[in-house]
MARVEX-250461 format. One record per residue (C-alpha): residue in three letters; x, y, z; chain; residue number from 1. Coordinates in steps of 0.5 Angstrom, whole numbers, always signed. Example, Ala and Ser with C-alpha at 12.3 -4.5 7.8 and 13.67 -1.06 7.14 Angstrom:
BEGIN
> rest,u,v,w,kette,nr
> ala,+25,-9,+16,A,1
> ser,+27,-2,+14,A,2
END
This chain:
BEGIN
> rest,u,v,w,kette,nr
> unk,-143,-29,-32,A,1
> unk,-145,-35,-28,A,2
> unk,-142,-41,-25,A,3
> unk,-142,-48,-28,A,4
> unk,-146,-54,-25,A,5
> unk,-139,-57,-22,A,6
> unk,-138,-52,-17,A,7
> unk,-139,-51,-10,A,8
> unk,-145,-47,-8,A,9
> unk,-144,-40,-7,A,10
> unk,-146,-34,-2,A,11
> unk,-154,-31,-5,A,12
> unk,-152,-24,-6,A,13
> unk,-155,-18,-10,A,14
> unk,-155,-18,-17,A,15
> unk,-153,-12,-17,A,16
> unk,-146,-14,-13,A,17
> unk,-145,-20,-18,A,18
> unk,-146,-16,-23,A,19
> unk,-140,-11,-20,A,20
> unk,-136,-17,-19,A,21
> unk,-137,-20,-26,A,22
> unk,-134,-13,-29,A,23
> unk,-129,-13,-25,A,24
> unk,-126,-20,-26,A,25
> unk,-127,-17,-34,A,26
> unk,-122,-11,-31,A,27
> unk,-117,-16,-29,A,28
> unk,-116,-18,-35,A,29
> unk,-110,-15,-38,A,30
> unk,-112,-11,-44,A,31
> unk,-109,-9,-51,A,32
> unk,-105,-3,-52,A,33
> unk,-110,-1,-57,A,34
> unk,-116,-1,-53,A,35
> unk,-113,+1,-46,A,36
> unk,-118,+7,-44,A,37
> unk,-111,+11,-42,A,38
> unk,-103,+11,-43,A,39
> unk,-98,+16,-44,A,40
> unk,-97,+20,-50,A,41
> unk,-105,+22,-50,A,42
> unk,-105,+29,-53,A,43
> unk,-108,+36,-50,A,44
> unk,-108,+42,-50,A,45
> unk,-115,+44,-50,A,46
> unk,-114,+48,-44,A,47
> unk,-111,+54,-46,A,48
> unk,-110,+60,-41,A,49
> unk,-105,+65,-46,A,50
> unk,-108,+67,-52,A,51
> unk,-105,+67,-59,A,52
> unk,-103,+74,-57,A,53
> unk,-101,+73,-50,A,54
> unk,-96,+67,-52,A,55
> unk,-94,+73,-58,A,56
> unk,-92,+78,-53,A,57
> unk,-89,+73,-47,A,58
> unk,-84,+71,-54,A,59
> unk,-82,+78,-56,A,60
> unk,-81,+80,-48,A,61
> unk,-77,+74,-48,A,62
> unk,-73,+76,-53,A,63
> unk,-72,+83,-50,A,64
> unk,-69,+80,-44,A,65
> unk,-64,+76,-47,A,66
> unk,-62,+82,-52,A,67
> unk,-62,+87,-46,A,68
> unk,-61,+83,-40,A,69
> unk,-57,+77,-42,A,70
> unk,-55,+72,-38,A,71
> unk,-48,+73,-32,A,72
> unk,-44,+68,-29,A,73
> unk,-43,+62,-35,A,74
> unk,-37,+58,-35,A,75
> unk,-31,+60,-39,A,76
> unk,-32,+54,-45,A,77
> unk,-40,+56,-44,A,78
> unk,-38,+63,-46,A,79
> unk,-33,+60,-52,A,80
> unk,-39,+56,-55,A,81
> unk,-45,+62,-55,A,82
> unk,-40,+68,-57,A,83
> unk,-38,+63,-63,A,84
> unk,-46,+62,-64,A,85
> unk,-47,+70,-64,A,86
> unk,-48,+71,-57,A,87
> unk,-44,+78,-55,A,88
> unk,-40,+79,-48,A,89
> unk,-41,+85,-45,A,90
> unk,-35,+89,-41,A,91
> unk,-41,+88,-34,A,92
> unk,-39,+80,-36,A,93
> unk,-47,+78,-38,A,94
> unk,-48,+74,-45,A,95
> unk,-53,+78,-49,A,96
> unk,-56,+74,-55,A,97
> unk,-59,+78,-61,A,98
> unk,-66,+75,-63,A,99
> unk,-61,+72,-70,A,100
> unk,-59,+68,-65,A,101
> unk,-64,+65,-61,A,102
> unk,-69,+64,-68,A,103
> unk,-62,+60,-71,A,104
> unk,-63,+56,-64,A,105
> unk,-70,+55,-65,A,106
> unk,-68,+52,-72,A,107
> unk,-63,+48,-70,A,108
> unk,-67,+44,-63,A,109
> unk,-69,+36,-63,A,110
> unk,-76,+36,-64,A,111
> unk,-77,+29,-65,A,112
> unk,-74,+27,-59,A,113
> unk,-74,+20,-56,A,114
> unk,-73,+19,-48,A,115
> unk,-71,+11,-48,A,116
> unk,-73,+7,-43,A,117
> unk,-69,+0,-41,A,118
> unk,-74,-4,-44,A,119
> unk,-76,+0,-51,A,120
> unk,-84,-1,-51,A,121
> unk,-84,+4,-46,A,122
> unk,-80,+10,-50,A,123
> unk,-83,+15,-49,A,124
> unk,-83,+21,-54,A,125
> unk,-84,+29,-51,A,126
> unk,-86,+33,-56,A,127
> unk,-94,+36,-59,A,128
> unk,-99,+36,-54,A,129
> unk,-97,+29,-53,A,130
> unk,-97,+28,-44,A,131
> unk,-94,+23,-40,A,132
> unk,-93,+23,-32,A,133
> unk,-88,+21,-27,A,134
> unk,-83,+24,-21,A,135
> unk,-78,+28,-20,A,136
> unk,-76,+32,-14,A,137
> unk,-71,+32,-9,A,138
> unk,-75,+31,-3,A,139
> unk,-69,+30,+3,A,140
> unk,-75,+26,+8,A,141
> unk,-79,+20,+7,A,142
> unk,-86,+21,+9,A,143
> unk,-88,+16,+14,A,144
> unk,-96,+16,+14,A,145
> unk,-96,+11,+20,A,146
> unk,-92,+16,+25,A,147
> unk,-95,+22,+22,A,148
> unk,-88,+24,+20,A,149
> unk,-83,+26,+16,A,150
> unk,-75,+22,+17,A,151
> unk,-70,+23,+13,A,152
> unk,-69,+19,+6,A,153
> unk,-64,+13,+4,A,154
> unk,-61,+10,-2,A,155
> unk,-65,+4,+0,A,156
> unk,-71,+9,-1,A,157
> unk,-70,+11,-8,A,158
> unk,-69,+4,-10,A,159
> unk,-75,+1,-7,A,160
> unk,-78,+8,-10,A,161
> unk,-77,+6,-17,A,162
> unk,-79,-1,-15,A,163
> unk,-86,+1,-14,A,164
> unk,-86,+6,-20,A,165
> unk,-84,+0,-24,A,166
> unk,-92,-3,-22,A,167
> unk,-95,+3,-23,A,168
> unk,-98,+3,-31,A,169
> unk,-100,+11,-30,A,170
> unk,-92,+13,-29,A,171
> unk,-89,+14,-35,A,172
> unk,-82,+16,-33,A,173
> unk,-77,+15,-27,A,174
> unk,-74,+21,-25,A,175
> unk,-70,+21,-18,A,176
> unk,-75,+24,-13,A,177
> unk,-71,+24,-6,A,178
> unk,-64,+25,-4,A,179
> unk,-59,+20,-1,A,180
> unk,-59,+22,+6,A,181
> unk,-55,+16,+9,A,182
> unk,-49,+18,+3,A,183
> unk,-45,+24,+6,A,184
> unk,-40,+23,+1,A,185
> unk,-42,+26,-7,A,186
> unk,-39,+21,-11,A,187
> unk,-42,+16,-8,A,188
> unk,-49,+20,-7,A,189
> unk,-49,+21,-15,A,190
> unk,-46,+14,-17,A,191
> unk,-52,+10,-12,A,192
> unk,-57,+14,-15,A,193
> unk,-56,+13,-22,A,194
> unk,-55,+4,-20,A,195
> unk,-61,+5,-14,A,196
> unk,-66,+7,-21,A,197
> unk,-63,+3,-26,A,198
> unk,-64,-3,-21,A,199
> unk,-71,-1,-20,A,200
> unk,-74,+1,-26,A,201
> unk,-74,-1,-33,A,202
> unk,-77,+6,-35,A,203
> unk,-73,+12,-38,A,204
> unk,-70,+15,-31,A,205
> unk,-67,+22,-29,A,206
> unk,-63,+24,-25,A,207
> unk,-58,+30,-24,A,208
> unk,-50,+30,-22,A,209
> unk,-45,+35,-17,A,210
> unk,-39,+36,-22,A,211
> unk,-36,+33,-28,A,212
> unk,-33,+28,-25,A,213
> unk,-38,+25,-23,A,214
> unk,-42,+25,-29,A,215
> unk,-37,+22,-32,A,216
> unk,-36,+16,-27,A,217
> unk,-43,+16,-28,A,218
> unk,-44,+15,-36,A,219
> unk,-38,+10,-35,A,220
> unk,-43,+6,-30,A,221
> unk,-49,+6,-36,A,222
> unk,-44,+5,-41,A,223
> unk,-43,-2,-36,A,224
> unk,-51,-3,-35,A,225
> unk,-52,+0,-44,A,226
> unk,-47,-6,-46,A,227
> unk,-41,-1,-48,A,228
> unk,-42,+7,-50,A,229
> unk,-44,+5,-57,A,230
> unk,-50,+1,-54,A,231
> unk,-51,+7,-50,A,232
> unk,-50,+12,-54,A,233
> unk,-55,+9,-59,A,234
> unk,-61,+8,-54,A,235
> unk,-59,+13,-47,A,236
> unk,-64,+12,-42,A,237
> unk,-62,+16,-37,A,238
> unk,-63,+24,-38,A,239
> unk,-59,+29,-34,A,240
> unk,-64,+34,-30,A,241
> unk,-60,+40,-30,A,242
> unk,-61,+47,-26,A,243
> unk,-57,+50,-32,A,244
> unk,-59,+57,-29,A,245
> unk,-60,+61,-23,A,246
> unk,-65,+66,-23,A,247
> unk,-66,+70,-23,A,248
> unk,-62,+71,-30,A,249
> unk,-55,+67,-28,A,250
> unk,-52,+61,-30,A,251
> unk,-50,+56,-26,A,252
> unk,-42,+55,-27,A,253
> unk,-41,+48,-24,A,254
> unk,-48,+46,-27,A,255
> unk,-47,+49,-34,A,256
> unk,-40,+45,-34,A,257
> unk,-44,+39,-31,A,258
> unk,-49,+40,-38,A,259
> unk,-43,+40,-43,A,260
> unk,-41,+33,-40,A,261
> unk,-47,+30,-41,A,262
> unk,-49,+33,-48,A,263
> unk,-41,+30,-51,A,264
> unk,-43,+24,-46,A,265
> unk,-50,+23,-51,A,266
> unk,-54,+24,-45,A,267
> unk,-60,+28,-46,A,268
> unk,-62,+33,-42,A,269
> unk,-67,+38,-38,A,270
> unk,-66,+45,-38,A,271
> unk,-69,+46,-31,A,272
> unk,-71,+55,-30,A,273
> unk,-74,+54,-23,A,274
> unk,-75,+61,-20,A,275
> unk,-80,+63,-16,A,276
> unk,-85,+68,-17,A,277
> unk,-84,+73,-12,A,278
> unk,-77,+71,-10,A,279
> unk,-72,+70,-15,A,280
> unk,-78,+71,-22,A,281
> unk,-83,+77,-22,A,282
> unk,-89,+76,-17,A,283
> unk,-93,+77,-24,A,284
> unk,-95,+71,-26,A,285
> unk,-94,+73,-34,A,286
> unk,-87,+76,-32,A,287
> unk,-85,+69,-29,A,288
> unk,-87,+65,-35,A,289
> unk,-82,+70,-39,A,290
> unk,-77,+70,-34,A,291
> unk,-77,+62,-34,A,292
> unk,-78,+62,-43,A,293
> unk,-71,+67,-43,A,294
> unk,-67,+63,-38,A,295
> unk,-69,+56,-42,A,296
> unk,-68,+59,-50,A,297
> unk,-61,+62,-47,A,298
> unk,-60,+54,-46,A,299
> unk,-62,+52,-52,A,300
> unk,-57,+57,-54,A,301
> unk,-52,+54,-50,A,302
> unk,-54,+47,-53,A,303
> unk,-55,+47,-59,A,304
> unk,-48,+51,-60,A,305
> unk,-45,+45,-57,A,306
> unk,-48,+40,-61,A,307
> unk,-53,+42,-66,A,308
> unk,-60,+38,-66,A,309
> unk,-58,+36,-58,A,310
> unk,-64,+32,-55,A,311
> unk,-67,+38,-50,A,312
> unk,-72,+38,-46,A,313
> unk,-75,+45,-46,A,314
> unk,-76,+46,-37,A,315
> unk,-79,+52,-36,A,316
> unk,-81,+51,-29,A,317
> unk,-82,+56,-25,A,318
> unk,-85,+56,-17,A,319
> unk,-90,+59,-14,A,320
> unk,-88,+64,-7,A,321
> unk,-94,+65,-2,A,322
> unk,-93,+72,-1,A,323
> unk,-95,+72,+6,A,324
> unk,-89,+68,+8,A,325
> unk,-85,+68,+2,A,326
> unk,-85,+59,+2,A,327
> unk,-87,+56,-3,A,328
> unk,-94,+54,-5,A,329
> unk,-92,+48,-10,A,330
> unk,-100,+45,-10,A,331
> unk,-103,+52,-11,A,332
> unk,-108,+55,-17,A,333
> unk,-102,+60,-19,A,334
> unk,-98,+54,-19,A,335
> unk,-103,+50,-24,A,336
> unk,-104,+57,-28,A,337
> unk,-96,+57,-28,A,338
> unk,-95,+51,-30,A,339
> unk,-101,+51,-36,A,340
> unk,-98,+57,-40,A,341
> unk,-91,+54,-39,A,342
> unk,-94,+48,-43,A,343
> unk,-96,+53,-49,A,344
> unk,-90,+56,-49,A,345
> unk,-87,+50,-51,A,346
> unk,-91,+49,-56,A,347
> unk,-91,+56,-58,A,348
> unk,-84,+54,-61,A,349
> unk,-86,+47,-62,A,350
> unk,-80,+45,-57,A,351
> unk,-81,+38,-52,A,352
> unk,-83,+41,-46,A,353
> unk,-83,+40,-39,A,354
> unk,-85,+43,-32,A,355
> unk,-88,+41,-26,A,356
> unk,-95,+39,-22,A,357
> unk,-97,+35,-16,A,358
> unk,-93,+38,-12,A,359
> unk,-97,+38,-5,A,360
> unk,-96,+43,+0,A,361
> unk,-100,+38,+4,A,362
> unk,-96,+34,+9,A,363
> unk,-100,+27,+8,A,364
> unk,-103,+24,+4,A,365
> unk,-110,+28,+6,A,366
> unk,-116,+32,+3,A,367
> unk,-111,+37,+2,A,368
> unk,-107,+34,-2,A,369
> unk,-113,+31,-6,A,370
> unk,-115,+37,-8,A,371
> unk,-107,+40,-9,A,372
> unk,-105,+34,-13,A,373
> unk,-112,+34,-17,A,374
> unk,-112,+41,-20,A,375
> unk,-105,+42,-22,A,376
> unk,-104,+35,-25,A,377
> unk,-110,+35,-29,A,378
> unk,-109,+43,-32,A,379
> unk,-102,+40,-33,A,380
> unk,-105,+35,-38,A,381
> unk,-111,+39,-40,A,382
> unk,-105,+45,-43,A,383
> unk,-101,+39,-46,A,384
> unk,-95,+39,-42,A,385
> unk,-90,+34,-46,A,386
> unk,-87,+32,-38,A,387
> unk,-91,+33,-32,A,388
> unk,-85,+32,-27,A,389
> unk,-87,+31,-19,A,390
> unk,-93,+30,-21,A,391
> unk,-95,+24,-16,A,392
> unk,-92,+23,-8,A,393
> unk,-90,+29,-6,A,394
> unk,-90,+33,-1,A,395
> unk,-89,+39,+4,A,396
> unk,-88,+43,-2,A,397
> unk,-82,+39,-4,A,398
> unk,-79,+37,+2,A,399
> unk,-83,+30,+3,A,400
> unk,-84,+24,-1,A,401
> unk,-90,+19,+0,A,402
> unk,-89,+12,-2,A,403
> unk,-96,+11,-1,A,404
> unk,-98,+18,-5,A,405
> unk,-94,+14,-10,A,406
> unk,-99,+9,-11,A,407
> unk,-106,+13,-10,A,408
> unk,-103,+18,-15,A,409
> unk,-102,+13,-19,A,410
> unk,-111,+13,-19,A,411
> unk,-111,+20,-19,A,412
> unk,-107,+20,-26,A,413
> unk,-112,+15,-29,A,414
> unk,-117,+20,-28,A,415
> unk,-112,+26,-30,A,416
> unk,-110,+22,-37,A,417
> unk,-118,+20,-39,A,418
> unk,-120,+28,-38,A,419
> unk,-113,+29,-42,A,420
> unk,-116,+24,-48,A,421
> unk,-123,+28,-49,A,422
> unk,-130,+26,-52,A,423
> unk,-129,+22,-58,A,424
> unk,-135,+24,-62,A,425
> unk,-137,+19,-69,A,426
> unk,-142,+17,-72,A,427
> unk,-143,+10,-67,A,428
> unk,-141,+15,-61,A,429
> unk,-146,+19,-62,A,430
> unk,-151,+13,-61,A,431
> unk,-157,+14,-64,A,432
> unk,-158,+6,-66,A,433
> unk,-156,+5,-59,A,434
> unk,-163,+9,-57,A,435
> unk,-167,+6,-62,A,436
> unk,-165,-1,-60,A,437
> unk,-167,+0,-53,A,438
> unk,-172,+5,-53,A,439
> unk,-176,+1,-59,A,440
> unk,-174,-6,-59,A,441
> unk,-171,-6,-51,A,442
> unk,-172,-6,-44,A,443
> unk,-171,+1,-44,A,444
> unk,-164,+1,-41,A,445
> unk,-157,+0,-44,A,446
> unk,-155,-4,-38,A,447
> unk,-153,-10,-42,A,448
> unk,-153,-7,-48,A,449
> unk,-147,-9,-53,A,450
> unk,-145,-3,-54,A,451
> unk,-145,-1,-46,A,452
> unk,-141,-8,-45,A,453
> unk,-136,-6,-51,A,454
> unk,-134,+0,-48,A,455
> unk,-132,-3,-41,A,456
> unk,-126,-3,-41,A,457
> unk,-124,+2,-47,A,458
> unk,-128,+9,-46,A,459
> unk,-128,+8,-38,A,460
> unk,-121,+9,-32,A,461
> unk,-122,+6,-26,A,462
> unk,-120,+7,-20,A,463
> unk,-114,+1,-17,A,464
> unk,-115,+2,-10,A,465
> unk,-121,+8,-10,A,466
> unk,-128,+5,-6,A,467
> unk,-134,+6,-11,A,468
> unk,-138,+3,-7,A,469
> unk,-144,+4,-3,A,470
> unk,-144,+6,+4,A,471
> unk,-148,+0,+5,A,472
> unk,-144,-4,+1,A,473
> unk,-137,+0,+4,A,474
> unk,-140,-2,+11,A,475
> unk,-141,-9,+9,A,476
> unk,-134,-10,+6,A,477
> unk,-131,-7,+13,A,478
> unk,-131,+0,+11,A,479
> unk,-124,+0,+8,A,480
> unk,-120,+6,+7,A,481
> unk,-116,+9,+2,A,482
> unk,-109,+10,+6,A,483
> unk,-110,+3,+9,A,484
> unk,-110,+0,+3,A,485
> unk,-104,+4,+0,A,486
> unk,-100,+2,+5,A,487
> unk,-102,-6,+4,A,488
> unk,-100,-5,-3,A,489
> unk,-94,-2,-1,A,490
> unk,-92,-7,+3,A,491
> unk,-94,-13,-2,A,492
> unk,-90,-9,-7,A,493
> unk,-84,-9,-4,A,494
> unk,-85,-15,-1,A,495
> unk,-85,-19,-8,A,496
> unk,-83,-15,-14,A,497
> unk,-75,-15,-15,A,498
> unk,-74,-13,-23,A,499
> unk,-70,-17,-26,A,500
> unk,-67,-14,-32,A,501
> unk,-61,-13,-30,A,502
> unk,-57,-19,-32,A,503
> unk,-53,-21,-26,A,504
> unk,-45,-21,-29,A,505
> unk,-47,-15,-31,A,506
> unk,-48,-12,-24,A,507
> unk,-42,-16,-22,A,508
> unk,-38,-12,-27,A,509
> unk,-42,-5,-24,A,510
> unk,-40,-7,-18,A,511
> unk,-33,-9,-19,A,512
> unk,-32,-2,-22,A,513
> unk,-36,+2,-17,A,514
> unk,-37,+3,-9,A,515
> unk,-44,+0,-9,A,516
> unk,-47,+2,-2,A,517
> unk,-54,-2,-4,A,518
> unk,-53,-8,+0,A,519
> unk,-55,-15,-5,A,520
> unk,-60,-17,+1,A,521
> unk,-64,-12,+0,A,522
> unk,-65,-12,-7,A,523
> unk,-68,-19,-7,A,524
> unk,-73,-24,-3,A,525
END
């Protein structure tokens, strides 16, 4: 590229800087959906850490606890619903289900779900191999990478969250990843975190509840936000993560009861097994796959008797212990294996599965978080994991939330998502006319070669805020760093992006039904 004759002189600087400058204002430009290097819904799977006949054996296993050891503790109506769907109770109070039962759940179960969003051209459909990434979590502290340390979070907090996720074009979905600290009361910490991220983001959300009640007040909400309950029902856009069990090999009462009102409300639903290996599953990493894929096709069971055909997403999400102490160890290599071979079980039984990476133990935004968050994300998406939630901004195994994590993760998923979408390998790829040209007709390198200059932007990610530069070049331009800049774009983000999608009476009439804690001021500039 060079300047026309009307401009005004410029700085001389190296060729190979102007080059850098060119390709970069040919980046800024917004590219097609067709031709964007990397986007959600690429297909993995080319990580495969079980077998065929490992996953065989993990399902026969599975299929030998729920008909020997069963499930304690479900809910009155829940026993009523498996029970009539074959399930039998046992004198010792545990549901036991013969493998009929589990097979006529499996053909039953949604494989084709849809999880809305607010603005339908960001949908996203979980199933196959097919990846997306996004948060989740219940981290009850902010993260301050300023001060060094960790304070508790706000409603504002989840707001101003959804927010920046709204910017970021490798989060692919919004699941609430921190806890209102400021709201004592619970209605109004479920009710203000459905409004904080229906306000923030226009991408499909989730989030969970603590009693009927209040998941009813809730779907009375989006009905208000959808345009009715019809309107709702046809497009859902907020899903309700549940801790259905509680390892090891219990149901949650209140969470089960929680779940039938989201499914009769038309709320899709996660079903969340997190035990902890070595804790509340077996140490044996092969052993907390099992336990976790029992515990989740019990609830597929409980889903499907209830309303067959429910949209589920199918959670095995079991956690990591380090054995010393018995803490978590969310950004361990067990962590990543775990996660990998519950993505193939997933699609061992051709069911849209999720389950959980990124989750740091580190306490900032440091190396040890790059590596925690890098390992586990990228095996996530090899293995084809359908929903990788807390993959991005977590911290301190779960307990912190980063914003600025938020938006350098936002780059590391870049480079996660273009491993996921492998070497396509044609006729043109392979690149023998290329060769020839160059070598034979050329100057001997690919530099301004056409195809070089047409894959710019569609075989290569680039980083949005990581230095590629030389450390000539990085010292020249002041030696910028990385959580400097994060913490500008933070700034600017938060300055300046309010989403509008909302319309206005329609956020009257939410707040004329709802105690609305979020104040106006802070949802504008």
């Amino acid at each position: 590229m060079t300047a026309s004759a009307s401009e005004p002189p410029r700085p001389r600087r190296s060729r190979r800087s102007g080059g850098r400058e060119a390709r970069k204002a040919l980046r800024a430009a917004p590219l097609a959906e067709d031709i964007r290097p990397v986007r959600g819904g690429l297909e993995g799977g080319r990580y495969r850490p079980l077998d065929d006949r490992a996953m065989q054996r993990i399902h026969e296993s599975a299929l030998k606890v729920l008909a020997e050891i069963g499930l304690a503790d479900a809910p009155p109506s829940g026993i009523e619903a498996m029970t009539l769907a074959g399930a039998v109770l046992g004198d010792d109070g545990r549901l036991r289900f013969p493998p009929a039962v589990v097979e006529d759940a499996l053909a039953a179960a949604n494989r084709d779900v849809t999880l809305c969003a607010q603005d339908p051209a960001q949908d996203i459909n979980p199933g196959g191999r097919r990846v997306y990434y996004g948060t989740a979590g219940a981290a009850v502290h902010l993260v301050d990478v300023a001060q060094r340390r960790y304070r508790e979070s706000t409603l504002q907090d989840i707001y101003d969250a959804a927010r920046i996720a709204q910017t970021l074009d490798n989060i692919h979905f919004f699941q609430r990843p921190m806890v209102a600290r400021d709201l004592e009361d619970p209605t109004d910490l479920d009710l203000n975190t459905v409004y904080a991220c229906v306000q923030g983001t226009t991408k499909h959300i989730g989030t969970s509840f603590t009693s009927v009640a209040r998941a009813e007040k809730a779907l009375e909400m989006l009905h208000l936000f959808a345009g009715g309950e019809a309107a709702w029902r046809d497009r859902p856009f907020v899903s309700n993560t549940n801790c259905f069990v509680v390892p090891p090999l219990k149901f949650a009462t209140e969470s089960c009861e929680v779940m039938e009102t989201c499914i009769r409300g038309g709320m899709p639903v996660l079903l969340l097994s997190a035990g902890q290996a070595g804790a509340t599953a077996p140490a044996a990493i092969a052993g907390a796959v099992t336990q976790a894929v029992a515990e989740c096709l019990a609830g597929l069971v409980y889903v499907n008797a209830i309303a067959p055909g429910h949209p589920a997403i199918f959670g095995t999400w079991p956690f990591v212990s380090d054995l010393r102490t018995g803490a978590m160890s969310g950004g361990s290599g067990e962590q990543a294996l775990l996660t990998a071979a519950c993505a193939q079980m997933a699609q061992f039984y051709d069911l849209p599965g999720g389950s959980a990476a990124g989750m740091a133990d580190a306490k900032l935004p440091d190396a040890q978080s790059g590596y925690e968050k890098g390992i586990t994300d990228v095996m996530a998406g090899l293995a084809g994991l359908n929903m990788v939630y807390e993959s991005v901004g977590m911290h301190g195994s779960l307990l912190g939330f980063c914003f600025e994590s938020l938006i350098i993760d936002n780059d590391m998923i870049g480079q996660c998502l273009r491993c996921v979408r492998g070497i396509e390998v044609t006729e043109d790829s392979v690149s023998i006319e290329a060769m020839r040209q160059v070598c034979l007709e050329g100057p001997g390198h690919y530099l301004g070669h056409s195809q070089t200059l047409g894959l710019m932007q569609s075989e290569y990610v680039y980083p949005e805020l990581g230095d590629r530069s030389s450390p000539k070049e990085w010292d020249e331009n002041g030696r910028p760093d990385l959580l400097a800049r994060a913490t500008a774009e933070k700034e600017r983000i938060l300055a300046e992006v309010f989403p509008r999608h909302v319309a206005e009476e329609i956020d009257t009439a939410v707040r004329a039904v709802f105690d609305i804690k979020l104040p106006t001021g802070r949802m504008s500039r």
